[in-house]
Backbone bond lengths (Angstrom), bond angles and torsions (degrees), N, CA, C in turn:
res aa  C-N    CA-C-N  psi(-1)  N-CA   C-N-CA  omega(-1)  CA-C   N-CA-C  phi
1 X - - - 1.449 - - 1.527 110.84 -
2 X 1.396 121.23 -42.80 1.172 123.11 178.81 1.712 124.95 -81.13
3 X 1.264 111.08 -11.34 1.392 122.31 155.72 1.478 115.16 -77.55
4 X 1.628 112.76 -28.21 1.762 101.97 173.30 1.480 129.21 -65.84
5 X 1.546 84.16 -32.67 1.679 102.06 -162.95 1.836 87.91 -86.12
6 X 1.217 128.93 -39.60 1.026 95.82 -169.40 1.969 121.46 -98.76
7 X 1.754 100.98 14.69 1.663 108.89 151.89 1.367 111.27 -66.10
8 X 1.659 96.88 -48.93 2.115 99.14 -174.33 1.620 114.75 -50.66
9 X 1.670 113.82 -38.79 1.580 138.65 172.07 1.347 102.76 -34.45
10 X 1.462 112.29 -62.50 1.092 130.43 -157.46 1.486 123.53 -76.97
11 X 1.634 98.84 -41.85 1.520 112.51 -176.32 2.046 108.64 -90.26
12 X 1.636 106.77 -0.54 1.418 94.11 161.97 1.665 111.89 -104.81
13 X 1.605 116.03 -10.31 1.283 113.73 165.93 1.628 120.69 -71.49
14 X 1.232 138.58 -30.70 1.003 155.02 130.54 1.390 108.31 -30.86
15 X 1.467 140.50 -42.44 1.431 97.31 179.49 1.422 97.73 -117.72
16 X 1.477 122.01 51.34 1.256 132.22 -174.50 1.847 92.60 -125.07
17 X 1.316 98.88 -41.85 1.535 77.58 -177.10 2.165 101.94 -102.25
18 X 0.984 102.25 27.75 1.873 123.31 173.09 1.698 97.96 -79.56
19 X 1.626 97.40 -60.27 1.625 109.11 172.70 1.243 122.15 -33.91
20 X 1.706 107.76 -71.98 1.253 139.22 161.69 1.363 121.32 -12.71
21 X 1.987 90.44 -59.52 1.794 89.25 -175.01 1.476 111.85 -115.81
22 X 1.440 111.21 56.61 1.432 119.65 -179.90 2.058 86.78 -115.56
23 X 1.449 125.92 -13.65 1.162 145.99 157.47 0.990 159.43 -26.18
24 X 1.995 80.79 -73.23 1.463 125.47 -179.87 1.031 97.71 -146.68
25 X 1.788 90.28 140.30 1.548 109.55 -168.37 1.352 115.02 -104.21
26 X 1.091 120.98 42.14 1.848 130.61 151.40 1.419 108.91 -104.64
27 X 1.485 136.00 -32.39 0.765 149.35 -163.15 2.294 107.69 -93.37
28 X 1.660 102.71 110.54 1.379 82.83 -177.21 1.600 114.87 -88.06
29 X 1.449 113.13 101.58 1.701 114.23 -174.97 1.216 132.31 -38.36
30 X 1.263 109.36 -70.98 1.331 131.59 173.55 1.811 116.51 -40.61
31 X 1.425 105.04 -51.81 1.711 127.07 173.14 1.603 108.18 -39.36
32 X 1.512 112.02 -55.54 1.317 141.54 -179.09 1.760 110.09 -66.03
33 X 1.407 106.09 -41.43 1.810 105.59 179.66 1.287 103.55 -65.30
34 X 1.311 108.69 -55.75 1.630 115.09 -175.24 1.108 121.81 -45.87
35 X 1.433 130.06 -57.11 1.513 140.94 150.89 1.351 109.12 -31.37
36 X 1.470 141.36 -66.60 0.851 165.58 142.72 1.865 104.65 4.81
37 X 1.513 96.46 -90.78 1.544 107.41 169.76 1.917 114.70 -52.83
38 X 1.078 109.45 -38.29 1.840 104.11 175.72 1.329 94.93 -58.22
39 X 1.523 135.89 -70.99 1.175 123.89 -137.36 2.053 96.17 -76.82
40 X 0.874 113.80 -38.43 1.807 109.16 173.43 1.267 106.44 -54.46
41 X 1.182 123.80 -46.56 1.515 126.65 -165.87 1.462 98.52 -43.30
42 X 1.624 135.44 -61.67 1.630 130.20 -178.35 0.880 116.23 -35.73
43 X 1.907 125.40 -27.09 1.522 113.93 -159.60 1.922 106.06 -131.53
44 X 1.733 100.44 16.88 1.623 113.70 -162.35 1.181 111.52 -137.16
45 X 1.321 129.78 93.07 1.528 112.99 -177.77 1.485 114.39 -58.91
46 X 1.387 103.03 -21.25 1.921 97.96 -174.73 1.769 103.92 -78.90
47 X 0.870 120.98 -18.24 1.190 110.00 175.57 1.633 131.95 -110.28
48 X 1.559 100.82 22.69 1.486 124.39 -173.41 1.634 78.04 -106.74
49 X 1.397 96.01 -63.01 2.597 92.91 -174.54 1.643 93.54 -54.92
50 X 1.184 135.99 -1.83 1.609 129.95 174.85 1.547 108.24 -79.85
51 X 1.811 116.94 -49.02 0.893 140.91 -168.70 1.492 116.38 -64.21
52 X 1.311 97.29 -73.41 1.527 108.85 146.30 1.452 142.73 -2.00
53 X 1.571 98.44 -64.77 1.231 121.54 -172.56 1.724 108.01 -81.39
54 X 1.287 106.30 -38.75 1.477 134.01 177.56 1.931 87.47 -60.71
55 X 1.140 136.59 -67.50 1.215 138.01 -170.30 1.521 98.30 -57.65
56 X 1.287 133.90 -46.91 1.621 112.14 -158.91 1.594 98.96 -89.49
57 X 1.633 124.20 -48.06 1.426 99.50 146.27 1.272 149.53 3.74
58 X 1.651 106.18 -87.26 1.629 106.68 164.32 1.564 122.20 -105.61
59 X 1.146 129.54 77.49 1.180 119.56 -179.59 1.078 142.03 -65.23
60 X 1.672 103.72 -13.13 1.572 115.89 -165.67 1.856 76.53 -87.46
61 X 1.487 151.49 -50.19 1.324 136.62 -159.86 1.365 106.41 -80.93
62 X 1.737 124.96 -21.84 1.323 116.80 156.19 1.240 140.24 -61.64
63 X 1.934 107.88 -2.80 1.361 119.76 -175.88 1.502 99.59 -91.65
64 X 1.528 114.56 -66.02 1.346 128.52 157.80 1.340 107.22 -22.45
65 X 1.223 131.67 -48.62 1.544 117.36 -178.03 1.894 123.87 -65.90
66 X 1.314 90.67 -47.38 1.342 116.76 -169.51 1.929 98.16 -65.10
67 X 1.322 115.25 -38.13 1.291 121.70 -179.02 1.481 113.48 -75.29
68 X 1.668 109.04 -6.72 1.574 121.80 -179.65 1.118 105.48 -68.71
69 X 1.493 105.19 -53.76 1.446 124.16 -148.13 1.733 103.77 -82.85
70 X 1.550 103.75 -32.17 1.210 88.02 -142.29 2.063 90.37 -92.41
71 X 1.333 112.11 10.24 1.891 120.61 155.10 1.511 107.48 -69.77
72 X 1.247 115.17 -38.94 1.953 114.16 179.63 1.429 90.80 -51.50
């Protein structure tokens, strides 16, 4: 329980300061939404159809991503 609540913690501070730095330009916004929207997506259906949509969009950076992850 306390690992859920504190992904949800995490993944609305993240796209709180995404907002923030779509703004201000020290801050990379967009970098921060994305992070932001992945980590809600586990516990948000609206922001998994965000994710989603974000994937068929860009696919060539959803390949690049997926090829990030999948060297860890």
């Amino acid at each position: 329980m306390v690992k859920r609540l504190s992904l949800i913690a995490a993944g609305w501070a993240l796209l709180l300061l995404g907002a923030i730095g779509l703004f201000l330009p020290v801050l990379p916004g967009v970098l921060f939404l994305l992070i932001g929207l992945s980590i809600l997506s586990v516990e948000y259906e609206w922001a998994r159809r965000w994710v989603d949509a974000l994937r068929r969009r860009f696919p060539t950076a959803d390949r690049k991503l997926q090829a990030i992850l999948a060297r860890r």
